[in-house]
The first five atom37 places (N, CA, C, CB, O) and aatype in JSON, in Angstrom:
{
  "aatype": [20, 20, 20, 20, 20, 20, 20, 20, 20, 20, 20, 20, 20, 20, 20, 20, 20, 20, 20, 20, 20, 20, 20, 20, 20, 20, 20, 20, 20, 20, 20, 20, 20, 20, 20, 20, 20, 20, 20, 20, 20, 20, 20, 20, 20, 20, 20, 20, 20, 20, 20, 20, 20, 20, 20, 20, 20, 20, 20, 20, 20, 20, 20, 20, 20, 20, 20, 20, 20, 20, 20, 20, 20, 20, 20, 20, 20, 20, 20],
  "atom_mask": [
    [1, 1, 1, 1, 1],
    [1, 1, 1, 1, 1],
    [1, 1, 1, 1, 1],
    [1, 1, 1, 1, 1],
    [1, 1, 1, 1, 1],
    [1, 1, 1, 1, 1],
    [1, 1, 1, 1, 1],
    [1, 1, 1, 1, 1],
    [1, 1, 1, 1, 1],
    [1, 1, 1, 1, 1],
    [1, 1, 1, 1, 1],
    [1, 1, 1, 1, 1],
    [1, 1, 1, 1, 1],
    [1, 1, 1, 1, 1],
    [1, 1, 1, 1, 1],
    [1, 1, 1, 1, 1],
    [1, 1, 1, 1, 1],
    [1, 1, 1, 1, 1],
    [1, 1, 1, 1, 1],
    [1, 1, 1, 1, 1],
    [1, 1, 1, 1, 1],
    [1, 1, 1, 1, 1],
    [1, 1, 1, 1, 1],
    [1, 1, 1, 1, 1],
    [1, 1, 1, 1, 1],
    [1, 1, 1, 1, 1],
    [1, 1, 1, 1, 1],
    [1, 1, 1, 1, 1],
    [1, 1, 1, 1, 1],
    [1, 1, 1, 1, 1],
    [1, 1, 1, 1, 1],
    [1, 1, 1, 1, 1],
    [1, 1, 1, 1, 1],
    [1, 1, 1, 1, 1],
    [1, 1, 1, 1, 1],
    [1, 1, 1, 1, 1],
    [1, 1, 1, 1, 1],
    [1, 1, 1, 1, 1],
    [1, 1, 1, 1, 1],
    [1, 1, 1, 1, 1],
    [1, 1, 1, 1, 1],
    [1, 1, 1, 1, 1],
    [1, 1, 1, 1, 1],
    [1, 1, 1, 1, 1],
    [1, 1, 1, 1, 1],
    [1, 1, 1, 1, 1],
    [1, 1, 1, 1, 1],
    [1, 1, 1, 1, 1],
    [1, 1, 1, 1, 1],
    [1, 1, 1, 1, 1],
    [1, 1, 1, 1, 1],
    [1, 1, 1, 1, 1],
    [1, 1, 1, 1, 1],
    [1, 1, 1, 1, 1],
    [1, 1, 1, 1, 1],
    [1, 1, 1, 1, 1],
    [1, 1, 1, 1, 1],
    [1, 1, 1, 1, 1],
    [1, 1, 1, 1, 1],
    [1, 1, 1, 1, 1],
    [1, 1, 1, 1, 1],
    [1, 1, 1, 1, 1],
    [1, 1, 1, 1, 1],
    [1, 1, 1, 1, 1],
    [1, 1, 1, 1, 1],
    [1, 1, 1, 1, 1],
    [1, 1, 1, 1, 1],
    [1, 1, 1, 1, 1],
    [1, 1, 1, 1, 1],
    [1, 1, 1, 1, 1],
    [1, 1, 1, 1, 1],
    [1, 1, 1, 1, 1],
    [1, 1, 1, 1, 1],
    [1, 1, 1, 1, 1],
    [1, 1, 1, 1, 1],
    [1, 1, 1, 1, 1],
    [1, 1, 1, 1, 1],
    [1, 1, 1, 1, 1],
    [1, 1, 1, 1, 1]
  ],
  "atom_positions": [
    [[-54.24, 46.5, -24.3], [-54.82, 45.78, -25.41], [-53.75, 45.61, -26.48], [-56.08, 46.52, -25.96], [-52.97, 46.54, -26.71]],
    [[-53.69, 44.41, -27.17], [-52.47, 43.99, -27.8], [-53.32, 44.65, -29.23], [-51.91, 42.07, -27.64], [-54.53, 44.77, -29.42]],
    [[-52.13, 45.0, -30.11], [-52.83, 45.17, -31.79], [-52.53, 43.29, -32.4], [-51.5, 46.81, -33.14], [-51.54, 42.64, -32.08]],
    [[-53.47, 42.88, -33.14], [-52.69, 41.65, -33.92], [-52.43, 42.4, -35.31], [-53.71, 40.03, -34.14], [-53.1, 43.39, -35.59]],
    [[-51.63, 41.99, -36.02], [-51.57, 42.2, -37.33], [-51.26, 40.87, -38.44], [-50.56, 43.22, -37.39], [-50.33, 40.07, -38.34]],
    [[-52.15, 40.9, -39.34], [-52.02, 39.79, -40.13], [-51.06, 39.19, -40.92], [-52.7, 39.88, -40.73], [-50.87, 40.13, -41.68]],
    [[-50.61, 38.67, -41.15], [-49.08, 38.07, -41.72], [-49.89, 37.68, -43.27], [-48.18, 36.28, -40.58], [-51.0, 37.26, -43.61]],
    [[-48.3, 38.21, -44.09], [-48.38, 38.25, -45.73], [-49.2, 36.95, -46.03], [-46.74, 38.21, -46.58], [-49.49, 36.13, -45.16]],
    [[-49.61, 36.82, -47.71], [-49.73, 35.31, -47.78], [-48.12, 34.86, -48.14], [-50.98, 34.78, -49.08], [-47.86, 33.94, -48.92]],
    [[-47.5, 35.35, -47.73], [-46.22, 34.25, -48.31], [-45.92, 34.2, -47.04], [-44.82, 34.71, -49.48], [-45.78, 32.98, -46.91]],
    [[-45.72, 34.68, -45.92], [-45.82, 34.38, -44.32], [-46.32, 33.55, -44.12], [-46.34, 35.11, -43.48], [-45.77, 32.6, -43.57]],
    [[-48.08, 33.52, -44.61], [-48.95, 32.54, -44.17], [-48.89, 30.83, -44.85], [-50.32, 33.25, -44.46], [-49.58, 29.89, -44.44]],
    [[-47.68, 30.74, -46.2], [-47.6, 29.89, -46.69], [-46.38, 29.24, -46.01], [-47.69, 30.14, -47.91], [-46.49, 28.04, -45.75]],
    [[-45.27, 29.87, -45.68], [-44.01, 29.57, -44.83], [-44.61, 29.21, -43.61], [-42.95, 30.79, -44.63], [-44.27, 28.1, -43.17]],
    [[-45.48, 29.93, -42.89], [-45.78, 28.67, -41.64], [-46.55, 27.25, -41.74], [-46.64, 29.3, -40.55], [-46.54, 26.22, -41.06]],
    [[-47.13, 27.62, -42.77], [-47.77, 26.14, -43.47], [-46.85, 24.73, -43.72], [-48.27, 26.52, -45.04], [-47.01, 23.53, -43.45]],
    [[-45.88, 25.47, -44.34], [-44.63, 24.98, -45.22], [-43.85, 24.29, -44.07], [-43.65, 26.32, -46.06], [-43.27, 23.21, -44.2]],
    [[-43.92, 25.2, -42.66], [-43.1, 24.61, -41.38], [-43.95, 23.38, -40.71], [-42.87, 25.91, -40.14], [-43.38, 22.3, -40.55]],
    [[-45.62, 23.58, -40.24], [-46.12, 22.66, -39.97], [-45.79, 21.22, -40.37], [-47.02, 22.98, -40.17], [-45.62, 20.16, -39.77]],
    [[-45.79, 21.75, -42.01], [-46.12, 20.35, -42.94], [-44.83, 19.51, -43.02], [-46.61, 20.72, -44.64], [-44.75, 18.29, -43.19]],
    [[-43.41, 20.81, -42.8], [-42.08, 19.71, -42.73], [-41.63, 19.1, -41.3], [-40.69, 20.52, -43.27], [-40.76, 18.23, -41.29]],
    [[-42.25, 19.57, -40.05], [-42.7, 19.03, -38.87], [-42.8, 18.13, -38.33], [-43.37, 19.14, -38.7], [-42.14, 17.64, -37.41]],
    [[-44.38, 17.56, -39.33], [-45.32, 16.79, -39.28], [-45.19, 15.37, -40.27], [-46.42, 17.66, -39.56], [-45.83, 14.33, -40.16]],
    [[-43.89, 15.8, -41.48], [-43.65, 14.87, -42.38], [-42.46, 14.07, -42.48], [-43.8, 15.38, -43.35], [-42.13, 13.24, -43.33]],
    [[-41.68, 14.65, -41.07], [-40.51, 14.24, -41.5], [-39.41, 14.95, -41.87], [-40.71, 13.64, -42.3], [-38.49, 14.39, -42.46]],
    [[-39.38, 16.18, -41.58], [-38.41, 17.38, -41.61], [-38.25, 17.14, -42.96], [-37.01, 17.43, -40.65], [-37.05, 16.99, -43.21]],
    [[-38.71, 17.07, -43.6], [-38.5, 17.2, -45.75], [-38.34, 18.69, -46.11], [-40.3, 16.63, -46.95], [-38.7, 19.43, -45.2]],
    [[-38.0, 19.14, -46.92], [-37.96, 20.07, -47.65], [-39.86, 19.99, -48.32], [-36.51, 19.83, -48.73], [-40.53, 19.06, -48.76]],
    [[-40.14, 21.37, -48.09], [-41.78, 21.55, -48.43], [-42.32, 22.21, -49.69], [-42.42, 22.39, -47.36], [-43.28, 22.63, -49.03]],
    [[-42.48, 22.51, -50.46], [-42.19, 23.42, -51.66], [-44.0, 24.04, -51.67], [-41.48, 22.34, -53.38], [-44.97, 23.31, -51.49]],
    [[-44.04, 25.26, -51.89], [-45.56, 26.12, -52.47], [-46.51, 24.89, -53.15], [-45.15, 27.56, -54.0], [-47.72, 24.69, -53.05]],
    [[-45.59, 24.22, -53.8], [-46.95, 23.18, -55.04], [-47.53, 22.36, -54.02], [-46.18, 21.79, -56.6], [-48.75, 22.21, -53.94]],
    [[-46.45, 21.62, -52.94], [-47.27, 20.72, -51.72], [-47.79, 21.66, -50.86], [-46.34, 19.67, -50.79], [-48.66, 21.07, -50.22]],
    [[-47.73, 22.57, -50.59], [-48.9, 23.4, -49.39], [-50.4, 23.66, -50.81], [-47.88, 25.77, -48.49], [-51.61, 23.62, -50.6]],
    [[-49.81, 23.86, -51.91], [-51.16, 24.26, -52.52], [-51.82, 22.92, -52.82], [-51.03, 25.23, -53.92], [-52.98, 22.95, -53.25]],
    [[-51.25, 21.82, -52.66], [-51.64, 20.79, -52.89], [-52.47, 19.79, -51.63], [-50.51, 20.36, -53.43], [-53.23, 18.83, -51.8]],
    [[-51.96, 20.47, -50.26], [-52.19, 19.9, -49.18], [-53.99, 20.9, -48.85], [-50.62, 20.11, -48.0], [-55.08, 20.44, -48.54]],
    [[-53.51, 22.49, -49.12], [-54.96, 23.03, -48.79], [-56.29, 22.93, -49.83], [-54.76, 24.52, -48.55], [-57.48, 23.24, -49.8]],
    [[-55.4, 22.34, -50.73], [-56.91, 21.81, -51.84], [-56.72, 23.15, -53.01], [-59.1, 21.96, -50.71], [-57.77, 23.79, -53.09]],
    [[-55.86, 23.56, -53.71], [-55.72, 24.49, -54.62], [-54.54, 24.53, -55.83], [-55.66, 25.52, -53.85], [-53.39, 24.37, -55.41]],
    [[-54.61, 24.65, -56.64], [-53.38, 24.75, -57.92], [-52.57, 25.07, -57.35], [-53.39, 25.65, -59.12], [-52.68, 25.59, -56.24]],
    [[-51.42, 24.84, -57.97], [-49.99, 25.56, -57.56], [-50.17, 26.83, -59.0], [-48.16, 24.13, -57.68], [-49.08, 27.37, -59.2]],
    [[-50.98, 27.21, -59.69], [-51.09, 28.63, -60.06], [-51.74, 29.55, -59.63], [-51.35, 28.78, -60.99], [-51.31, 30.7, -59.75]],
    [[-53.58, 29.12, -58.69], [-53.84, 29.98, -57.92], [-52.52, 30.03, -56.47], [-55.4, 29.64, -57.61], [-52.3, 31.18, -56.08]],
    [[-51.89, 29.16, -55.88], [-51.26, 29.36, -55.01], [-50.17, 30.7, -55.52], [-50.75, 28.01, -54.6], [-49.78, 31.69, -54.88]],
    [[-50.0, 30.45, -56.3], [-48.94, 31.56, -57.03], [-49.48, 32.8, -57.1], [-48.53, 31.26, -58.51], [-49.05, 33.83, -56.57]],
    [[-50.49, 32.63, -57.82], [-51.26, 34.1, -57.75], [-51.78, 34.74, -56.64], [-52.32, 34.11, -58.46], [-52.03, 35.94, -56.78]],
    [[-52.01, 34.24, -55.61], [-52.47, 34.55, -54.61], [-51.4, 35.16, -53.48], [-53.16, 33.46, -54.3], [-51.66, 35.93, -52.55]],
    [[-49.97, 34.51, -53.9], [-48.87, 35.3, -52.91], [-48.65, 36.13, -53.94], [-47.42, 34.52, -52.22], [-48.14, 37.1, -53.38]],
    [[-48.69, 36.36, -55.03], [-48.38, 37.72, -56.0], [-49.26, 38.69, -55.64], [-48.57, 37.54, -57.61], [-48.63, 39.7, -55.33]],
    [[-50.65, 38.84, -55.51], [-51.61, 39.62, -55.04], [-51.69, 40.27, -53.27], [-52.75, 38.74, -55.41], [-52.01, 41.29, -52.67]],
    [[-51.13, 38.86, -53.0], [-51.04, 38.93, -51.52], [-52.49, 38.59, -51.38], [-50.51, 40.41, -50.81], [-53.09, 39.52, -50.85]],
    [[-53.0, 37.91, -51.56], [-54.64, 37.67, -51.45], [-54.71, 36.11, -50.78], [-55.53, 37.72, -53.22], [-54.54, 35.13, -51.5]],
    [[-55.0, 35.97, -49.29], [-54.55, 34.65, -49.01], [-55.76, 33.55, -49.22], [-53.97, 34.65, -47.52], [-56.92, 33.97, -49.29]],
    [[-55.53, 32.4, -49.31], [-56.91, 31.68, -49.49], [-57.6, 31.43, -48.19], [-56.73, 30.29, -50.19], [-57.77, 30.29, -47.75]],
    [[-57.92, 32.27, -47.71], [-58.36, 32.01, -46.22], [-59.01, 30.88, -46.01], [-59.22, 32.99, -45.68], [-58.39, 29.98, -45.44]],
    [[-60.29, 30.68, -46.39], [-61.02, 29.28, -46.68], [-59.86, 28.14, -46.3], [-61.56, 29.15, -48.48], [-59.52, 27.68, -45.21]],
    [[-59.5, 27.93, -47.38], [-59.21, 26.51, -47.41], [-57.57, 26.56, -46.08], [-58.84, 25.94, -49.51], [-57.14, 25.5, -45.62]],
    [[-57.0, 27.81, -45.74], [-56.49, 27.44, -44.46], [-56.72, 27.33, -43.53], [-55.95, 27.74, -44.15], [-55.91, 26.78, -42.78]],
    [[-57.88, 27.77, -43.09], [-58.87, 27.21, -41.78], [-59.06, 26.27, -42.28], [-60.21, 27.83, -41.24], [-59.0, 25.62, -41.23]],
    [[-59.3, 25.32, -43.21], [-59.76, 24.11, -43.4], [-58.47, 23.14, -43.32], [-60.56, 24.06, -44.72], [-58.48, 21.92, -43.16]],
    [[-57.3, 24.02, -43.47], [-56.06, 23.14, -43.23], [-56.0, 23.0, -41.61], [-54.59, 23.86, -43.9], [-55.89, 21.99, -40.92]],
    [[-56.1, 24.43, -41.23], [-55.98, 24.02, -39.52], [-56.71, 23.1, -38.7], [-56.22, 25.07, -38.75], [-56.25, 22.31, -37.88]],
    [[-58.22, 23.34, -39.09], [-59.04, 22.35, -38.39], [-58.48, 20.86, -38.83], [-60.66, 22.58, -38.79], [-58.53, 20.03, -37.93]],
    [[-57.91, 20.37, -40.2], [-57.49, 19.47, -40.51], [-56.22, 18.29, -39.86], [-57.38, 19.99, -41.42], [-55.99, 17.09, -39.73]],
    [[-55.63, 19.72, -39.58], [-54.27, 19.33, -38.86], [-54.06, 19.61, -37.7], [-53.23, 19.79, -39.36], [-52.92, 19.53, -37.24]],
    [[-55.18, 20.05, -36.9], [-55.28, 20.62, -35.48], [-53.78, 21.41, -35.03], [-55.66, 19.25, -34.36], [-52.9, 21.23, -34.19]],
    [[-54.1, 22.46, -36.24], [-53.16, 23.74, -35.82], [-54.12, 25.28, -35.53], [-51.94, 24.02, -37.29], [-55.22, 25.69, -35.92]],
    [[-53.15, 25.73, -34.74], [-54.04, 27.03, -34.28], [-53.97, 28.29, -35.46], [-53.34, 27.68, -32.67], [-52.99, 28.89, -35.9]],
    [[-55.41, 28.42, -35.78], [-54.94, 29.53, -36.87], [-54.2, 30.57, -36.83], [-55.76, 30.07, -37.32], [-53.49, 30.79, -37.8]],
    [[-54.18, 31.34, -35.85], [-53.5, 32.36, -34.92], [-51.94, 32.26, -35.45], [-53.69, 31.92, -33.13], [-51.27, 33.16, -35.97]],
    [[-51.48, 30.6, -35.1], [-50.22, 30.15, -35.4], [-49.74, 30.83, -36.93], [-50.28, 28.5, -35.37], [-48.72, 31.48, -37.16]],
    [[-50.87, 30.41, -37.9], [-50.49, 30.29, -39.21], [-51.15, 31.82, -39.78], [-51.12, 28.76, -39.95], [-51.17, 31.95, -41.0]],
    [[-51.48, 32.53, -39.27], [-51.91, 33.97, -39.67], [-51.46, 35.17, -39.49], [-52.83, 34.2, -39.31], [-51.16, 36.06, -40.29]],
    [[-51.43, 35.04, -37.64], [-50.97, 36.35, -37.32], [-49.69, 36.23, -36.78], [-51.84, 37.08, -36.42], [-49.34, 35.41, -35.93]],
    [[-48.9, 37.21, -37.39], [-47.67, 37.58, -37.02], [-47.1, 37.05, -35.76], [-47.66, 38.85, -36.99], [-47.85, 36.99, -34.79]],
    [[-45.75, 36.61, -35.65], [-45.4, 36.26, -34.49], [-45.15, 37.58, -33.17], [-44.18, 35.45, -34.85], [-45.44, 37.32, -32.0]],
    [[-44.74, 38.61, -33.49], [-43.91, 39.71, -33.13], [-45.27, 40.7, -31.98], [-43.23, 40.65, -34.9], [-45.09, 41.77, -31.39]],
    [[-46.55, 39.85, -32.0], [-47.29, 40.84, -31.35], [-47.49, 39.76, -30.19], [-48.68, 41.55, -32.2], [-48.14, 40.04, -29.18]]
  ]
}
């Protein structure tokens, strides 16, 4: 039986950050466009990798959005 373990929110914003430069055109991605793409401020986005408190909500709502696997954007690669 495998353990998963959950990846930081600043993990969980860097794979976001990879999808979205991917998917756009290899651009440079910055925190304000992922907080801007999952529907949230770029000050709760801030506060939320300071706390480490991720917005779970609205990134399942990014995945179903962008038909990415949450798995992808959550849990750690390394397990």
């Amino acid at each position: 039986m495998s353990m998963y373990e959950l990846c930081s929110t600043r993990e969980m914003i860097e794979n976001i950050k990879d999808v979205l430069s991917l998917r756009l055109g290899e651009r440079v991605v910055f925190d304000r466009d992922v907080a801007r793409e999952i529907g949230v401020t770029e000050v709760n986005i801030a506060t939320r990798i300071k706390r480490d408190s991720p917005p779970l909500k609205e990134i399942l709502l990014f995945c179903a959005k962008w038909r990415v696997d949450v798995k992808s954007i959550t849990i750690k690669k390394s397990c």
